[in-house]
C-alpha positions as CSV (number, residue, x, y, z in Angstrom):
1,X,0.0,0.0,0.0
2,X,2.6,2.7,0.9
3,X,4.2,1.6,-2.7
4,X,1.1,2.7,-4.4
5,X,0.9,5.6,-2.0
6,X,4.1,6.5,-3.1
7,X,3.0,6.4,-6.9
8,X,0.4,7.5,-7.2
9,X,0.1,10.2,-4.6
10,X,-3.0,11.6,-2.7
11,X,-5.0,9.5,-5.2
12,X,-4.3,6.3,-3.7
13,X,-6.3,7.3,-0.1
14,X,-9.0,5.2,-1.4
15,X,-6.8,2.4,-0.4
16,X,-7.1,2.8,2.9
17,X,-10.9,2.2,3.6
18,X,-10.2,-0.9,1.0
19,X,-7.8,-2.2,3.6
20,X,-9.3,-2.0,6.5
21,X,-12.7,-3.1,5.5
22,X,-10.9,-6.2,3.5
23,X,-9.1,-6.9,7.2
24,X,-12.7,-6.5,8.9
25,X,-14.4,-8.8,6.2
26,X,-11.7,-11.3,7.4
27,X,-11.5,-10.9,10.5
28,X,-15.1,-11.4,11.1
29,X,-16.5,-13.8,8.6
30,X,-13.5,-15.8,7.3
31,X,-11.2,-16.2,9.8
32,X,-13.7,-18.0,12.8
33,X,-14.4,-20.1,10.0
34,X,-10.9,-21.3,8.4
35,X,-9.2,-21.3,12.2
36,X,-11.3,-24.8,13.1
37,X,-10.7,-26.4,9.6
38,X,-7.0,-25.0,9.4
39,X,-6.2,-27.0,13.0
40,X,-8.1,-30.4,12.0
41,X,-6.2,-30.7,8.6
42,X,-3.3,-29.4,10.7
43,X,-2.3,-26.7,8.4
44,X,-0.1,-23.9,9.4
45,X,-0.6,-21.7,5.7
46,X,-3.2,-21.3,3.4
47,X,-1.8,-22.4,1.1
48,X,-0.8,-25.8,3.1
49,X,-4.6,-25.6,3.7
50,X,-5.8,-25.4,0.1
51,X,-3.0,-28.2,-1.1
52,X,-4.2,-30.7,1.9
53,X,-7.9,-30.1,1.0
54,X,-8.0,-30.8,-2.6
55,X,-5.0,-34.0,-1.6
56,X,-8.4,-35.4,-0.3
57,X,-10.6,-34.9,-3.0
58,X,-8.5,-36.9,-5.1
């Protein structure tokens, strides 16, 4: 973000409320969610979470 800040000037404060309502979307509907699955595959990334979950669908 402060890359694009940095580029692009005082046009790039629309990021900010793009951040931190993508951070609140996360924090409140995604991550109570993918916390419980992520510990019973025993996954410690995302991406270790996706790979495991489509291991088991082949």
């Amino acid at each position: 973000m402060s890359g694009a800040a940095y580029a692009w000037g005082l046009q790039a404060v629309w990021l900010i409320p793009a951040v931190v309502s993508g951070f609140f979307i996360n924090w409140v509907f995604i991550a109570p969610r993918l916390q419980p699955a992520s510990h019973a595959n025993q996954a410690l990334t995302l991406v270790e979470f996706l790979s495991r979950d489509s291991d088991e669908r082949t």
